[in-house]
N, CA and C atoms as an extended XYZ file, in Angstrom:
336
Properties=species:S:1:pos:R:3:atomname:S:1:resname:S:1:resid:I:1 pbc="F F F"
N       137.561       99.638      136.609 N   UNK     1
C       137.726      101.071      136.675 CA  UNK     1
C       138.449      101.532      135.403 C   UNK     1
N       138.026      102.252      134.323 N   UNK     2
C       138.388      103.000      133.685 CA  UNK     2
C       139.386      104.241      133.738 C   UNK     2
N       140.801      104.241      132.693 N   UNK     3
C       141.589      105.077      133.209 CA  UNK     3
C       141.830      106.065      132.297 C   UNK     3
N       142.590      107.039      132.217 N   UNK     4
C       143.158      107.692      131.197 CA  UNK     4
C       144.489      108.298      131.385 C   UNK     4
N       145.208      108.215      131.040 N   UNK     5
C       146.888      109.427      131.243 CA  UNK     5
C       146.739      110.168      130.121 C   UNK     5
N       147.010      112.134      130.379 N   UNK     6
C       146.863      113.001      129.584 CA  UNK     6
C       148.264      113.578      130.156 C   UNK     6
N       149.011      113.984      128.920 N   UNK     7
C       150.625      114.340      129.040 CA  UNK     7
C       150.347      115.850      128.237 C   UNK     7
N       151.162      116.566      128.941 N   UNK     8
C       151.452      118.043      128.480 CA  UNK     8
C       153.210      118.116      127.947 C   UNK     8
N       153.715      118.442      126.285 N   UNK     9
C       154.141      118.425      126.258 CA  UNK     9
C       155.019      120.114      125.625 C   UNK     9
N       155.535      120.635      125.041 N   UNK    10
C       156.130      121.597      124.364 CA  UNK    10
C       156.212      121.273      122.953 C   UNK    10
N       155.427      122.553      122.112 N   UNK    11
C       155.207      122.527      121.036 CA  UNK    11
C       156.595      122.192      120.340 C   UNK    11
N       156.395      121.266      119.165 N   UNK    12
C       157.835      120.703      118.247 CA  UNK    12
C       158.639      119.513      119.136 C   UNK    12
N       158.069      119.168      120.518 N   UNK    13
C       158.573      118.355      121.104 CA  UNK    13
C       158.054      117.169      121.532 C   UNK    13
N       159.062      115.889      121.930 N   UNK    14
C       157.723      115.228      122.549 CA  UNK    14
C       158.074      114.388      123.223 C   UNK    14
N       158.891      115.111      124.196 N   UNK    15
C       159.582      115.181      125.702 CA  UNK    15
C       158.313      115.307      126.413 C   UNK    15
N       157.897      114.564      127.553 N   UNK    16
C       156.379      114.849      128.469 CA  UNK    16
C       156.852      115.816      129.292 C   UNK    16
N       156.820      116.905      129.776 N   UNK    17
C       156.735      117.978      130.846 CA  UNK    17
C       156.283      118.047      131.993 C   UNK    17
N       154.610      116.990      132.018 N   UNK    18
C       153.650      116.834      132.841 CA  UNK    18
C       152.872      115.791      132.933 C   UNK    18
N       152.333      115.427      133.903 N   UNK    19
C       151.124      114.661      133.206 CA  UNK    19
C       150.356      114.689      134.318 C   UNK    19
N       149.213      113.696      134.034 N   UNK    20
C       148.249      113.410      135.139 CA  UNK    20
C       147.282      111.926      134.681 C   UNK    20
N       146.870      111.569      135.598 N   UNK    21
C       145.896      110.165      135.481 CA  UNK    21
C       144.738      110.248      136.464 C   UNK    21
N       143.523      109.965      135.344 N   UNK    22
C       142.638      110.259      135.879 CA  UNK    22
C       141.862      108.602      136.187 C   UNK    22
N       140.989      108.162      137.002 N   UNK    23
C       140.056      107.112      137.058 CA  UNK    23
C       139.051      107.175      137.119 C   UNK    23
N       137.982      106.816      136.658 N   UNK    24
C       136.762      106.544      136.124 CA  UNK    24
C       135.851      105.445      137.726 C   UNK    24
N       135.214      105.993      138.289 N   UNK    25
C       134.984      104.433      138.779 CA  UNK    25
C       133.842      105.015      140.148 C   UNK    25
N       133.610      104.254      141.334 N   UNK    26
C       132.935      104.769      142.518 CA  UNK    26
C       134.384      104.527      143.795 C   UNK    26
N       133.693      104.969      144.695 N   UNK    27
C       134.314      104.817      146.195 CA  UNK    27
C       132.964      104.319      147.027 C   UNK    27
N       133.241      103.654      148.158 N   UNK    28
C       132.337      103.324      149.163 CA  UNK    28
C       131.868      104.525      150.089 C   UNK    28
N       130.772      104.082      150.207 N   UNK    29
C       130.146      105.377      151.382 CA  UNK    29
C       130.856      105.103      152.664 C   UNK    29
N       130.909      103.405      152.643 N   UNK    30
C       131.308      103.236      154.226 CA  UNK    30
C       132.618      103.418      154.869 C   UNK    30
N       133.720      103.799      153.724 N   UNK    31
C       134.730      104.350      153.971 CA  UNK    31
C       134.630      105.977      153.831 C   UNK    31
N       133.834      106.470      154.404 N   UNK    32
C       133.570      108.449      154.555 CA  UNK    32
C       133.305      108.060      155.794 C   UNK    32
N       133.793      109.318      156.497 N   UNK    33
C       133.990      109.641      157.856 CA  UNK    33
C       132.729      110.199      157.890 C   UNK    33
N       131.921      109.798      159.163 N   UNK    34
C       130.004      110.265      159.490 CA  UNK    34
C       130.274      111.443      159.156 C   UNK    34
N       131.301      112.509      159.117 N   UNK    35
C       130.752      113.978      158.892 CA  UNK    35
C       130.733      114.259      157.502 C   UNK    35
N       131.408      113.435      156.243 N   UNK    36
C       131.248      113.646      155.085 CA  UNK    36
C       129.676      112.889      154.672 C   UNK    36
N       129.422      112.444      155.543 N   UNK    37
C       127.796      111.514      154.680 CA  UNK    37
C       126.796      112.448      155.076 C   UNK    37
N       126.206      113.176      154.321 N   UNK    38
C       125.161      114.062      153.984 CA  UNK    38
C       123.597      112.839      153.844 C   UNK    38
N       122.652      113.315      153.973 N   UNK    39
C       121.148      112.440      154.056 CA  UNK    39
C       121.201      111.773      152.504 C   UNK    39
N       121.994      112.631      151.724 N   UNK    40
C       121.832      112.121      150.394 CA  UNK    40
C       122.470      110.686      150.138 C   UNK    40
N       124.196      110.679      150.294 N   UNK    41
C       124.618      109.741      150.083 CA  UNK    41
C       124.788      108.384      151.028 C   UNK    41
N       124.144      108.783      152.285 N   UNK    42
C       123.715      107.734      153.242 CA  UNK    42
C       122.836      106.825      152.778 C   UNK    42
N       121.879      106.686      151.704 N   UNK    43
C       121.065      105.734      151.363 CA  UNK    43
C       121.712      104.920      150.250 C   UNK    43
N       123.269      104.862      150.129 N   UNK    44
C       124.193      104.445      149.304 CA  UNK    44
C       125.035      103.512      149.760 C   UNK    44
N       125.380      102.592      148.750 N   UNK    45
C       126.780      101.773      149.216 CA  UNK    45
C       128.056      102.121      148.988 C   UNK    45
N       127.770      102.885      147.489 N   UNK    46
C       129.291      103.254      146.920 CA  UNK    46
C       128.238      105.023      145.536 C   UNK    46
N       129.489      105.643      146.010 N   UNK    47
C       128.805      106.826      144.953 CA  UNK    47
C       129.622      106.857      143.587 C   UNK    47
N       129.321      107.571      142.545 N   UNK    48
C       130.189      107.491      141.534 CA  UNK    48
C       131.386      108.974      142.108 C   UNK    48
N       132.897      108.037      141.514 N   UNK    49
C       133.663      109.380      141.206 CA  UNK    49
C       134.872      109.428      140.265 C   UNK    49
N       135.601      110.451      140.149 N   UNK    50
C       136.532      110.188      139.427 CA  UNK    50
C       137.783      110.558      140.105 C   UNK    50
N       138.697      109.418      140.287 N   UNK    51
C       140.268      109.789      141.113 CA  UNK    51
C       141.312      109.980      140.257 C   UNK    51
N       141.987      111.356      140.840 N   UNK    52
C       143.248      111.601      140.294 CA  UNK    52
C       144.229      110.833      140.877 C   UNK    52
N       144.754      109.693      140.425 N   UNK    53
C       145.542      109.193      140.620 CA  UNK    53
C       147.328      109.917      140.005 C   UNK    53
N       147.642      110.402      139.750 N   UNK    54
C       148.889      110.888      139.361 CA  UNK    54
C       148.636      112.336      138.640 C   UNK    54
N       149.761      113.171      139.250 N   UNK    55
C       149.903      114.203      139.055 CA  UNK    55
C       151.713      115.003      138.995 C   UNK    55
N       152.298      115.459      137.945 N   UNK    56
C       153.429      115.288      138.144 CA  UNK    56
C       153.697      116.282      136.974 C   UNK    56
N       155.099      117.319      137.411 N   UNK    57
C       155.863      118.070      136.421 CA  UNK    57
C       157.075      117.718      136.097 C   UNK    57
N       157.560      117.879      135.331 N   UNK    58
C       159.308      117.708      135.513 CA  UNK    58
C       160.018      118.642      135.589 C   UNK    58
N       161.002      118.341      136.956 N   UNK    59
C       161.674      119.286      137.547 CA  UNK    59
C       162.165      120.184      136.586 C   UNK    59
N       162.322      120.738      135.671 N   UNK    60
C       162.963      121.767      134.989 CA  UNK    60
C       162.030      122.757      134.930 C   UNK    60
N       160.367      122.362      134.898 N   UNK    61
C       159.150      123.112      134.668 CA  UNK    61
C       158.403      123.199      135.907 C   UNK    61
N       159.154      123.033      137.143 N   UNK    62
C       158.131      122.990      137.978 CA  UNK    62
C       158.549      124.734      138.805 C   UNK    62
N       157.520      125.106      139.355 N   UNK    63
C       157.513      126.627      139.999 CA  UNK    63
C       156.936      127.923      138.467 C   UNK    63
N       156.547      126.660      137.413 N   UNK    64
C       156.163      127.838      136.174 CA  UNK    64
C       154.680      127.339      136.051 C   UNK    64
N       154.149      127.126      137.412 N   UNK    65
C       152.283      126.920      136.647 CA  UNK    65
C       151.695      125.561      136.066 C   UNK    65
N       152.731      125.179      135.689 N   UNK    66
C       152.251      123.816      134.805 CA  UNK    66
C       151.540      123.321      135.750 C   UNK    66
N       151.916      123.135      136.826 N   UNK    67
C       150.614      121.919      138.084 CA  UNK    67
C       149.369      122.441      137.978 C   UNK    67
N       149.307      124.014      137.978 N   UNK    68
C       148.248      124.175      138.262 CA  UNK    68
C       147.223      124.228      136.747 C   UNK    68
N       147.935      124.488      135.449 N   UNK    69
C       147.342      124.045      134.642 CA  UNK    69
C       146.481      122.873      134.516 C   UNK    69
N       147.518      121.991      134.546 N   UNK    70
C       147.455      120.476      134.474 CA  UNK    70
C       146.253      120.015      135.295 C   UNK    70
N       145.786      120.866      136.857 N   UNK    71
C       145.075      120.340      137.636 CA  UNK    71
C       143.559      120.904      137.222 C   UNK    71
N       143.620      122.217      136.491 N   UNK    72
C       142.530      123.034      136.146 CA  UNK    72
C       141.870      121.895      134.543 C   UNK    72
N       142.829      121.461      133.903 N   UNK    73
C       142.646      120.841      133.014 CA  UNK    73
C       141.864      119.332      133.339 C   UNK    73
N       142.542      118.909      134.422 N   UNK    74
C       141.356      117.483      135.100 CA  UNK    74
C       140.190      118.061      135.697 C   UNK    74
N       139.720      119.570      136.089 N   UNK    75
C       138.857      120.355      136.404 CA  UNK    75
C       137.750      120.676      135.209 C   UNK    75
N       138.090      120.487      133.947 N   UNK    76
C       137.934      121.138      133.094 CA  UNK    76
C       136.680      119.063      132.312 C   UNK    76
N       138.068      118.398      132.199 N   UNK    77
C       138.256      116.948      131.557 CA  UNK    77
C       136.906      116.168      132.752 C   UNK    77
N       136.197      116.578      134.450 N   UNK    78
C       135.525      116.099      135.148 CA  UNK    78
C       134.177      116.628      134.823 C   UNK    78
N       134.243      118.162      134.718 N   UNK    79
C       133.399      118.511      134.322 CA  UNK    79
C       132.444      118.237      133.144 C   UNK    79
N       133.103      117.699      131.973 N   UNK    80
C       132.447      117.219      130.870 CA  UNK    80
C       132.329      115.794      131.180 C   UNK    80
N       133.015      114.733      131.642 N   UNK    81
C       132.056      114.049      132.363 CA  UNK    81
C       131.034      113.755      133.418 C   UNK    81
N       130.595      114.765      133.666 N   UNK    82
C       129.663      115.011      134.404 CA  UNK    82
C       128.513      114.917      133.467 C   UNK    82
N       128.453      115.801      132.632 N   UNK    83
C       127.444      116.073      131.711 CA  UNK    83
C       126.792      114.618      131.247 C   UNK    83
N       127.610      113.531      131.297 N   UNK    84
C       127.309      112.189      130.616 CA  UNK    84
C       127.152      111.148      132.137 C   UNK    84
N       127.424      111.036      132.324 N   UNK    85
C       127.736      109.956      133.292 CA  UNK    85
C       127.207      110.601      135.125 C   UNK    85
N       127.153      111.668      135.365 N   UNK    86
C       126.997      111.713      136.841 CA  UNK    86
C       128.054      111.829      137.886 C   UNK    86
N       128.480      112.807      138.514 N   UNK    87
C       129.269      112.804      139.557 CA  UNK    87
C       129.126      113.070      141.103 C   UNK    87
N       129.325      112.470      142.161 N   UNK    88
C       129.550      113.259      143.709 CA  UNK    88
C       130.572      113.767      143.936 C   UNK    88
N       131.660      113.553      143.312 N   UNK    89
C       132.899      114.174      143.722 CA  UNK    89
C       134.125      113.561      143.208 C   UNK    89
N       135.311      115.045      143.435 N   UNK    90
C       136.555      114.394      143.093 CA  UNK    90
C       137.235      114.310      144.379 C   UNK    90
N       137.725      112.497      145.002 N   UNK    91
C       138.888      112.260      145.964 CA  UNK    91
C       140.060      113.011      145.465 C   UNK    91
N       140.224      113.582      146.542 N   UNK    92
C       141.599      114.038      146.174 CA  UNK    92
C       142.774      113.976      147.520 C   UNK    92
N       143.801      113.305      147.379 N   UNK    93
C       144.602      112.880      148.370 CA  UNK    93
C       144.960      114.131      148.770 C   UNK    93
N       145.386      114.060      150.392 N   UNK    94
C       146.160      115.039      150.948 CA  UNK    94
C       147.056      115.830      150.407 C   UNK    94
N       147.587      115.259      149.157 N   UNK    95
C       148.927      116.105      148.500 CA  UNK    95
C       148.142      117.343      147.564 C   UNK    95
N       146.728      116.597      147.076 N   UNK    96
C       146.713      117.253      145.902 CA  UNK    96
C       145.250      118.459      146.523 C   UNK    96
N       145.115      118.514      147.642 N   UNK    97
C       144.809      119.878      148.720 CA  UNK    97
C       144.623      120.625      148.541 C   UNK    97
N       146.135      121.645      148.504 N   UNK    98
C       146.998      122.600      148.080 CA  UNK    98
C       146.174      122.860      147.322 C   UNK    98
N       145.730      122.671      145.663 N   UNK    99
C       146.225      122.820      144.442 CA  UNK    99
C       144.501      123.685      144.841 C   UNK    99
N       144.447      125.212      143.821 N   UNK   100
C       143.027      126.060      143.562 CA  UNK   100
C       143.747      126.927      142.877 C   UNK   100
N       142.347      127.686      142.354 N   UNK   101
C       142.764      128.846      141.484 CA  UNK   101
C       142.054      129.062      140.156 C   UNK   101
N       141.768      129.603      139.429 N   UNK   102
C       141.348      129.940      138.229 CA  UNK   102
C       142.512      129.809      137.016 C   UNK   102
N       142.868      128.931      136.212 N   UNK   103
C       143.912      129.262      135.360 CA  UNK   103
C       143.675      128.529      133.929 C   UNK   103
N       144.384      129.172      132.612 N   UNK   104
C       143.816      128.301      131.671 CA  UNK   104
C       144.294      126.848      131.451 C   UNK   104
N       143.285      126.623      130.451 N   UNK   105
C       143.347      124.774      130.443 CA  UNK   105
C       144.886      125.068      129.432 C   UNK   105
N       145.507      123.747      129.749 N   UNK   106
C       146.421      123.518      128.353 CA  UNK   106
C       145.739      122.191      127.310 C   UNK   106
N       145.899      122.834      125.618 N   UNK   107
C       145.866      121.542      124.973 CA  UNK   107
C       146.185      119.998      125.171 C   UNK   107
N       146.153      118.911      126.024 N   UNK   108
C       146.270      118.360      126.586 CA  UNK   108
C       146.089      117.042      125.430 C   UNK   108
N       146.588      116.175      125.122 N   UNK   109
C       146.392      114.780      123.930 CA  UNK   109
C       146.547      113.146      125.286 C   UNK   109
N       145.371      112.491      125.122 N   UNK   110
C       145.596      111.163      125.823 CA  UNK   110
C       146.626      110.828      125.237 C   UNK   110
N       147.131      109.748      126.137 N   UNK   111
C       148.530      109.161      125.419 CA  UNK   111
C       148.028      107.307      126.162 C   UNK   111
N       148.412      106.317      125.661 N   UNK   112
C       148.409      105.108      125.918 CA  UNK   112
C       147.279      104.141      125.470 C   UNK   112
C-alpha cells in the first residue's frame, strides 16, 4: 500500500500546524455490510480505494478551519487520482464523518 503525509505549515515557518496521511491501496468487499454492496461491487473481491489514515491540527490552530481545509485538500489530492488510477471510494472512519463543506484547498508540500 502506497502512502503519502502532506503537512500544512505557516508561511516563513516550518513548525507543522496540520497534517494528514493518505493510502493508496483496495479494501475487501467481504468486509462491507450487504447494504453497502451494490450489483456492481458484488462481482468483486476487493475494490480500489484511498484511506485517510491521519488527520490532525495543532491545538493552537484548531476551531480556525484548518481541518476542514486540510480535509477539502485530500478531497481535492483523491480526485486527481482518480483521473489516473480509478476509484470506489473514500473509507472514512467514524471520526472523520463530521467533516463537509465547500472550502479552499491550502498549498499543501509532501513531506517524508
Amino acid at each position: 500500500m502506497e502512502h503519502g503525509v502532506f503537512c500544512a505549515f505557516l508561511e516563513g515557518s516550518d513548525n507543522v500546524i496540520g497534517y494528514y496521511a493518505l493510502q493508496l491501496g483496495s479494501d475487501s468487499v467481504s468486509e462491507l455490510s450487504e447494504t453497502n454492496k451494490d450489483k456492481y461491487i458484488r462481482n468483486y473481491t476487493a475494490f480500489p480505494a484511498v484511506n485517510l489514515s491521519f488527520l490532525a491540527v495543532d491545538t493552537n490552530y484548531q476551531r480556525q478551519a484548518l481541518g476542514s481545509h486540510l480535509l477539502m485538500d485530500v478531497f481535492s489530492k483523491v480526485t486527481a487520482i482518480t483521473a489516473h488510477a480509478g476509484l470506489l471510494l473514500i473509507p472514512f472512519t467514524q471520526g472523520h464523518a463530521k467533516y463537509s463543506g465547500t472550502i479552499l484547498s491550502l498549498p499543501l508540500e509532501p513531506r517524508g
